[in-house]
MDAnalysis code that builds the backbone (N, CA, C; Angstrom):
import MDAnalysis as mda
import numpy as np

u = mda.Universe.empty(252, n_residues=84, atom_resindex=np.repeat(np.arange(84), 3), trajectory=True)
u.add_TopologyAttr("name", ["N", "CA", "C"] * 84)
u.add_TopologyAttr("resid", np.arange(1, 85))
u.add_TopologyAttr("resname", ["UNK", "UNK", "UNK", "UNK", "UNK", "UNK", "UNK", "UNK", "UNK", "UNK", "UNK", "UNK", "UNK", "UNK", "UNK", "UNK", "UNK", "UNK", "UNK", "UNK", "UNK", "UNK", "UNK", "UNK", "UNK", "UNK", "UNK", "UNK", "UNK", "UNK", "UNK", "UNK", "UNK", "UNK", "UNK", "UNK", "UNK", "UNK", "UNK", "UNK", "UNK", "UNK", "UNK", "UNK", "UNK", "UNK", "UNK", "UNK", "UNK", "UNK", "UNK", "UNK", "UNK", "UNK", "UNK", "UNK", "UNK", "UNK", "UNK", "UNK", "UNK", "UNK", "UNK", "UNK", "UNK", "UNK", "UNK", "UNK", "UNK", "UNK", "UNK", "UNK", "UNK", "UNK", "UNK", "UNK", "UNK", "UNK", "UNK", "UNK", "UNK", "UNK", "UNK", "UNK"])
u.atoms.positions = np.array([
    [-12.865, -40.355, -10.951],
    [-12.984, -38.914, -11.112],
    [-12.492, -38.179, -9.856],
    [-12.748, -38.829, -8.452],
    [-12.519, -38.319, -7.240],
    [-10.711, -37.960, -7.291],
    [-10.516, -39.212, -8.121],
    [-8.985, -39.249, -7.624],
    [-8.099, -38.223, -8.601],
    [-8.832, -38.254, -9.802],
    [-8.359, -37.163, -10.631],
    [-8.462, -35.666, -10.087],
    [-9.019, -35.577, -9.873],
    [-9.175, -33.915, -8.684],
    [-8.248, -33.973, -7.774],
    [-8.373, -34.974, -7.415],
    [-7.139, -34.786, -5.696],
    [-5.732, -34.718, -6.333],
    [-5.538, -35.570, -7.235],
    [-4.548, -35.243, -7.985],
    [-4.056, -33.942, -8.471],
    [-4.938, -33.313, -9.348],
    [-5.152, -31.600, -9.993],
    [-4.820, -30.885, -8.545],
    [-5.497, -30.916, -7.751],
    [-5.205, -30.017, -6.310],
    [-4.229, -30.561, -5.710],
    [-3.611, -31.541, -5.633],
    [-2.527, -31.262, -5.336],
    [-0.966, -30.942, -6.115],
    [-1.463, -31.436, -7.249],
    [-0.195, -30.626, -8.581],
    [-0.271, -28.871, -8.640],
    [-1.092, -28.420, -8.028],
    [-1.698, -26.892, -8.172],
    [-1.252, -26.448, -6.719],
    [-0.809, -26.789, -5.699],
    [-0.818, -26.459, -4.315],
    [0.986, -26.912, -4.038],
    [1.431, -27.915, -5.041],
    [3.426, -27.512, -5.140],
    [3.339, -26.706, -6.337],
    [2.787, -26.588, -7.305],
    [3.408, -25.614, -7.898],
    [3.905, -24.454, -7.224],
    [2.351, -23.932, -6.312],
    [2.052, -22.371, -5.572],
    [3.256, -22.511, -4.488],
    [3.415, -23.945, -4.176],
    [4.572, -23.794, -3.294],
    [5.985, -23.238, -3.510],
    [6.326, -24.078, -4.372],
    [7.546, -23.834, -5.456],
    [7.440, -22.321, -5.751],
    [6.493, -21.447, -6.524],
    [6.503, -20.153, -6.750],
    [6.615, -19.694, -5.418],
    [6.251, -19.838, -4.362],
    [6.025, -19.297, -3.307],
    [7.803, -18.887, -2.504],
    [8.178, -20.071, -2.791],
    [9.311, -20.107, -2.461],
    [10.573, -19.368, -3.044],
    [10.006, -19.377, -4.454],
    [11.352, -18.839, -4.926],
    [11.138, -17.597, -4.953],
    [10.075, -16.743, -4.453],
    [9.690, -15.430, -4.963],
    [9.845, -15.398, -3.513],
    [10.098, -16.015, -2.481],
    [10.720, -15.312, -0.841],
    [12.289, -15.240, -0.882],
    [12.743, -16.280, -2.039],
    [14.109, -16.902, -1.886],
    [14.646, -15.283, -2.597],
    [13.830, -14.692, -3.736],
    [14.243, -13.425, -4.195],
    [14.493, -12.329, -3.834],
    [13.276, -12.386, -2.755],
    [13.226, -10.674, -2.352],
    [14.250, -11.069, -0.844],
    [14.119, -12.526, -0.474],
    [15.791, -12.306, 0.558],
    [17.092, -11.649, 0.445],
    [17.147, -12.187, -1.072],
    [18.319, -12.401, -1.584],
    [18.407, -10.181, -1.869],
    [17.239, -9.834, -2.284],
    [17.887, -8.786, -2.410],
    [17.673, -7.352, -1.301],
    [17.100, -8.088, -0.033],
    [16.625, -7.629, 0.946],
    [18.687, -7.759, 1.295],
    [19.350, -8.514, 1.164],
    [20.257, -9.037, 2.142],
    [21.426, -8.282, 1.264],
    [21.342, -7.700, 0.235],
    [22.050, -7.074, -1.173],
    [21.835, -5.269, -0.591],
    [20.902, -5.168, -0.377],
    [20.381, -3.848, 0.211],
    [20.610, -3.593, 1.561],
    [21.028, -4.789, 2.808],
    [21.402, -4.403, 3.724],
    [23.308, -4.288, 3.550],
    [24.104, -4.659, 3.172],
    [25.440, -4.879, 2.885],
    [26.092, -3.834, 1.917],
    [24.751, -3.197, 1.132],
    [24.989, -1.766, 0.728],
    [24.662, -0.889, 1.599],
    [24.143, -0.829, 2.220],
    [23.475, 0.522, 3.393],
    [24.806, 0.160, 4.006],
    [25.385, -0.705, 4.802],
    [26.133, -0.830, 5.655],
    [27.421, -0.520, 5.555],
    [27.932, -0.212, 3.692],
    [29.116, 0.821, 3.457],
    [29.143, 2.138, 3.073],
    [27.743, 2.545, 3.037],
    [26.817, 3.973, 3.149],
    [27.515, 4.609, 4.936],
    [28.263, 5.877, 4.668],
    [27.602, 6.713, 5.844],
    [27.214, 7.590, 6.009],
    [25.936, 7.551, 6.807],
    [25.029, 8.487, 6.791],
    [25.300, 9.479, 7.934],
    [25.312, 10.854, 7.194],
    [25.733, 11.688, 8.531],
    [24.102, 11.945, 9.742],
    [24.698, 12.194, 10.354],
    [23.593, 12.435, 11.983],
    [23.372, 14.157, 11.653],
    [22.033, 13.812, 11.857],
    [21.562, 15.084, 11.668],
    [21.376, 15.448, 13.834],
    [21.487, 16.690, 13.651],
    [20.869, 17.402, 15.012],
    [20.082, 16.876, 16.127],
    [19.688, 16.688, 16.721],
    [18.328, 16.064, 17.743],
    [17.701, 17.544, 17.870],
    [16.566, 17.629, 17.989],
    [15.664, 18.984, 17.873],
    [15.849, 18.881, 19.470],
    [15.792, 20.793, 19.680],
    [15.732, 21.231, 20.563],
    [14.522, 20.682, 21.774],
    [14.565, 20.732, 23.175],
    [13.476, 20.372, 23.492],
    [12.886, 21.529, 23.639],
    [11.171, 21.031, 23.756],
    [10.378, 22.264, 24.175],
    [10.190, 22.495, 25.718],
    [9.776, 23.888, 25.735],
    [10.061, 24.251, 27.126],
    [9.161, 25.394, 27.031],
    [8.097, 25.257, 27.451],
    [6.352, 25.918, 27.847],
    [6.781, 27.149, 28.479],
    [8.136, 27.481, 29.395],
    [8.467, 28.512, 29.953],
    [9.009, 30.018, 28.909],
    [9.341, 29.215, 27.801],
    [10.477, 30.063, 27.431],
    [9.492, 30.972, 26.188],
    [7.971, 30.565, 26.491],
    [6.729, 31.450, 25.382],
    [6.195, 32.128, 25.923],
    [6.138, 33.528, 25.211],
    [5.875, 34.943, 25.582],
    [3.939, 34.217, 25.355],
    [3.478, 34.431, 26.869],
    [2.326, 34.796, 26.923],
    [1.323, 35.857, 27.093],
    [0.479, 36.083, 26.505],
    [-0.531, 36.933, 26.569],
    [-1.640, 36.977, 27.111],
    [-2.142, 37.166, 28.078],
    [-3.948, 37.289, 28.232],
    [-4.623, 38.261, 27.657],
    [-5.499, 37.132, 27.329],
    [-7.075, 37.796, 26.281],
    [-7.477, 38.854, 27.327],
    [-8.189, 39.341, 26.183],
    [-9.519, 40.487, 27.281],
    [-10.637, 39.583, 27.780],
    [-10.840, 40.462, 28.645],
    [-12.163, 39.395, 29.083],
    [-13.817, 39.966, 27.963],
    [-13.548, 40.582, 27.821],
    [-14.558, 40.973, 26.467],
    [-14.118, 40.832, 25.172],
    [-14.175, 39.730, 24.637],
    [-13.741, 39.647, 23.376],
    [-14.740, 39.723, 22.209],
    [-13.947, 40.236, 20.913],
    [-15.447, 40.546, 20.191],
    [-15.125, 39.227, 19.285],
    [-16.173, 38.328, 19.834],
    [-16.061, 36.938, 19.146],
    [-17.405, 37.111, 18.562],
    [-18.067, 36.568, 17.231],
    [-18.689, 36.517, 16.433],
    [-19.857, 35.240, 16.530],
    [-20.898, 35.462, 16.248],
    [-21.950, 34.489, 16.572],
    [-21.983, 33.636, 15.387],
    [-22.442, 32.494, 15.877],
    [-22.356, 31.214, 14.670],
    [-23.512, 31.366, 14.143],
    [-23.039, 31.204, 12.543],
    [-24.091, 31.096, 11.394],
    [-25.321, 30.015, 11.244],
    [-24.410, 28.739, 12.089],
    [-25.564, 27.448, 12.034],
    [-24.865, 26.946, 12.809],
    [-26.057, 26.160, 12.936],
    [-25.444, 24.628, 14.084],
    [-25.516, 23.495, 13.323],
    [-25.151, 23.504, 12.232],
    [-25.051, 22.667, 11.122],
    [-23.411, 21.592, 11.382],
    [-23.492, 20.114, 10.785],
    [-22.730, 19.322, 10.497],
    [-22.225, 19.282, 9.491],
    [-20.785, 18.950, 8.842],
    [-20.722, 18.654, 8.292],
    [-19.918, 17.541, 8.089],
    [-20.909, 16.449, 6.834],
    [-20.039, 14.887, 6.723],
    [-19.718, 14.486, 5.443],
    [-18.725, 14.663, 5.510],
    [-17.801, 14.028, 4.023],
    [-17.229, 12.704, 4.393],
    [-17.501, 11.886, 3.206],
    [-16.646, 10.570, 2.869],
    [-17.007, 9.850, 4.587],
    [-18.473, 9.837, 4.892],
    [-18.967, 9.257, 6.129],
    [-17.959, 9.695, 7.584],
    [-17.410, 10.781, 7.018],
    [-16.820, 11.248, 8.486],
    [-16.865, 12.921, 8.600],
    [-17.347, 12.982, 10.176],
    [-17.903, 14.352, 10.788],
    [-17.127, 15.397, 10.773],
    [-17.121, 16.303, 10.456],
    [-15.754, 17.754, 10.130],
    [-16.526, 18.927, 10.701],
])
């Protein structure tokens, strides 16, 4: 009986191999189909974004009395176990 099992597990462990293999051998094959098409694709270049530059923003100072509004609660709130 021992040997009949070892047998079963190992007829079950090349199969998974065999599937294993040919389902990498596939998505190579069309991983390598998809690079050789991109590669007669040309793609135009878009812009590089401007850099930013902290100098070039019109700043303002607040008043020093501002009419800021008092809080309703000091309440939490937690959705989906996280704090907001």
């Amino acid at each position: 009986m021992k040997k009949f099992n070892l047998i079963v597990i190992i007829i079950v462990l090349v199969i998974t191999a065999v599937i294993c293999a040919a389902v990498y051998k596939k998505i190579n094959n069309e991983n390598k189909a998809n690079n050789q098409r991109g590669a007669a694709e040309i793609i135009p270049a878009t812009p590089p974004n401007p850099m930013f530059n902290p100098y070039s923003l019109n700043w303002e100072q607040v008043l020093l009395v501002a009419p800021w509004e008092g809080r309703d609660s000091h309440a939490v709130v937690v959705f989906k176990n996280k704090i907001s």
